[in-house]
N, C-alpha and C positions, 0 to 999 in steps of 0.2 A: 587690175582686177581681172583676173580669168573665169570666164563664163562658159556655161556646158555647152552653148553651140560653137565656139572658140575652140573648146578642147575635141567637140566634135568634129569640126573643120581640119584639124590638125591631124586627125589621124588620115584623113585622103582618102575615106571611103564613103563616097555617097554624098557628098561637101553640099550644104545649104546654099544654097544659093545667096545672090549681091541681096535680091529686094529681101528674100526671106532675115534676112540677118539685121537689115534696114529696121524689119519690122520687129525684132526681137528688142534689139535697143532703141526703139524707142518707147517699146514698153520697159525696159530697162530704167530709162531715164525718170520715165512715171514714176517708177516703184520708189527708185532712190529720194526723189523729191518727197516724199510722204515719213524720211526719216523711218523705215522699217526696223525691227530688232534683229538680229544678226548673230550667231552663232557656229562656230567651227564646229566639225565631224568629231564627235568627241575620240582621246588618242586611248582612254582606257578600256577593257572591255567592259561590259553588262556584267555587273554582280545579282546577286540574286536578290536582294533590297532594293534592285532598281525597280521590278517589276510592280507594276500596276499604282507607281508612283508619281509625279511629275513634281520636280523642284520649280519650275518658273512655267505657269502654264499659261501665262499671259504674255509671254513670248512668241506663242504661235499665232498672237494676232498678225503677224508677217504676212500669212496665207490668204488674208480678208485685204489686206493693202494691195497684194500682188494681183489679185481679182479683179479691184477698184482700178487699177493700172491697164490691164487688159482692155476691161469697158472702157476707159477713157479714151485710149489710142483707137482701138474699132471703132468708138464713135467719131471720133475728130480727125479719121480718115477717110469718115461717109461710108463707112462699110458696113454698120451694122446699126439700127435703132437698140439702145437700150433702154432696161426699164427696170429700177432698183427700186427694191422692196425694204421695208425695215422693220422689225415689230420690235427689237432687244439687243444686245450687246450680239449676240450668236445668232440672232433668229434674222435672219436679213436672205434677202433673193436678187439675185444680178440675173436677168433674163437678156441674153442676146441675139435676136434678129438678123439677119443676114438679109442685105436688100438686094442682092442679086436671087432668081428663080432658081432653085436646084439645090441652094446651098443649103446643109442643115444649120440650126440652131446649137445654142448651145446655152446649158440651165446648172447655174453655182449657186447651190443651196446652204445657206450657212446652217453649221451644228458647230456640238462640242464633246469634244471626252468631257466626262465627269470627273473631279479629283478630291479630297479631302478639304486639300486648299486653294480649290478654283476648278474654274474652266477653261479647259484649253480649245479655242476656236479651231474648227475645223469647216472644209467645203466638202459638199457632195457634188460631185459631178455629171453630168446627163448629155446625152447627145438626142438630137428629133424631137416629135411632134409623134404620136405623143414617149415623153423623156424618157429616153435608154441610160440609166444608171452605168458609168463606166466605172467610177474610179472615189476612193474618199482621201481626201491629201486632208494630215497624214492618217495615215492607215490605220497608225497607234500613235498616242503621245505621250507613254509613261516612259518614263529614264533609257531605259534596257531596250529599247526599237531608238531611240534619236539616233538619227543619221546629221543632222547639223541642218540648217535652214538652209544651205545651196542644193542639196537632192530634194527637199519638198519644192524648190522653185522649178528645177527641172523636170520632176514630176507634174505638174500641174501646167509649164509652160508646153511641156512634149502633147498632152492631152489637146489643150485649146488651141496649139497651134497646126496641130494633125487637122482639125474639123475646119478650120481658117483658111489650110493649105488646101481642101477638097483630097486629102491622102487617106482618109478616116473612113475605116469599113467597117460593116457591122453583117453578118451574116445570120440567118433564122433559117429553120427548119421545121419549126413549130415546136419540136422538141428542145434544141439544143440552140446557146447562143458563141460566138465567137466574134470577139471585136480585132480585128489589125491595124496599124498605120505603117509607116517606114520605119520606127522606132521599134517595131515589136508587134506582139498581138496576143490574146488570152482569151480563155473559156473555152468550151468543145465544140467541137464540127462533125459533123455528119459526115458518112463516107457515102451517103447516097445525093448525090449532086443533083438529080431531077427535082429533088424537094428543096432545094434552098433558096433561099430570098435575099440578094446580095443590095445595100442599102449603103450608096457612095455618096456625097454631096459635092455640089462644085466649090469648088473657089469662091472664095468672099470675094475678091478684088477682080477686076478685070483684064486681061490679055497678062495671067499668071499662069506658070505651069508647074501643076501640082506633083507631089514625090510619089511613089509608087508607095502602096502598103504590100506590108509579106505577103504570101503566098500562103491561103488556108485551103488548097486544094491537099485532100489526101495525100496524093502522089508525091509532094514536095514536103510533107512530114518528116521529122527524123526517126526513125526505127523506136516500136515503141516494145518492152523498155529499153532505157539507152542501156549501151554496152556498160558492162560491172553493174550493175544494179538490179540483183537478183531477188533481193528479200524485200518484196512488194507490202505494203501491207492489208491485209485483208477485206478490206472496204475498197479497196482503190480496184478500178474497171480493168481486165485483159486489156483492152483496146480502149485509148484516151477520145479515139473519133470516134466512140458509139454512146 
């Protein structure tokens, strides 16, 4: 079975380290043991009857397993206290602690899409004290957006393990928010750097060394808009850092 830090590792850029990879399969191993549901990257495209539909939306209970996987290895690693909530099938709260000082938390809030024929489980995700919403894995879960249940695993494992690693940035301006890790980064940035409140946490574990997140300094943007991409649309900002 090939897994996204495996296919990560392979291409030789930036390679995860021995423990970092330790610490993925053994959440790995969590997950599998819970018998999760499983689905390939579907091979046809999105017709237009997919949309706003889900055939099996109780498949993405996956997502609420892969969570329960997380909290159990942080916890049985002594990294983190957690503290699991449940009022409903979707209504549930996995709060994780970090017992090291500096490091932030991190808050998986179970929901659901709504469907005809169900409810497809979904997590919201948070970073801090008080909780900076990053990310909803998945994002959508009618037909036409399924990517297969290995990108929602990657998805949500790149998140929790950015905040784990101390890689996980969060930048404020009062106006504007941008999150980074090494994997990537999203939201807008200020191009006035006097005003910004840069919000890194350490490492959960100790004598670990954490990845770098991108670069959401102005200067290291890509040219905004990117080259061939002339016909903007009319809502969207001149400049993405204002």
């Amino acid at each position: 079975m090939t897994t996204w830090w495996n296919d990560h590792n392979n291409r030789g850029h930036d390679p995860l380290t021995v423990e970092a990879v330790a610490l993925l399969e053994d959440v790995e191993a969590a997950f599998r043991a819970q018998d999760p549901p499983s689905w390939p990257f579907p091979e046809d495209g999105a017709r237009d009857e997919d949309y706003s539909v889900c055939a099996d939306p109780r498949k993405f209970r996956m997502i609420i397993h892969r969570c329960l996987a997380w909290a159990q290895i942080l916890e049985e690693r002594g990294w983190a206290t957690v503290v699991r909530e449940r009022t409903g099938e979707e209504d549930w709260r996995i709060t994780l602690t970090p017992r090291r000082p500096g490091a932030l938390p991190v808050h998986l809030q179970g929901a659901a899409w709504i469907f005809d024929n169900g409810r497809a489980p979904m997590v919201e995700v948070a970073v801090a004290d008080p909780p900076h919403p990053i990310a909803d894995i998945p994002s959508c879960a009618c037909d036409a957006c399924d990517s297969g249940s290995d990108v929602l695993i990657e998805d949500l494992d790149k998140e929790i393990f950015s905040v784990v690693d101390g890689s996980f940035l969060i930048r404020t301006d009062g106006e504007h928010t941008a999150t980074a890790s090494s994997f990537g980064g999203g939201g807008w940035t200020s191009v006035d750097g006097t005003r910004t409140i840069d919000t890194q946490g350490a490492p959960w574990a100790e004598n670990w060394s954490p990845r770098t997140p991108i670069s959401l300094d102005p200067a290291d943007l890509p040219p905004w808009p990117p080259p061939g991409f002339d016909d903007l649309p009319e809502d969207w900002p001149a400049d993405p850092t204002r």
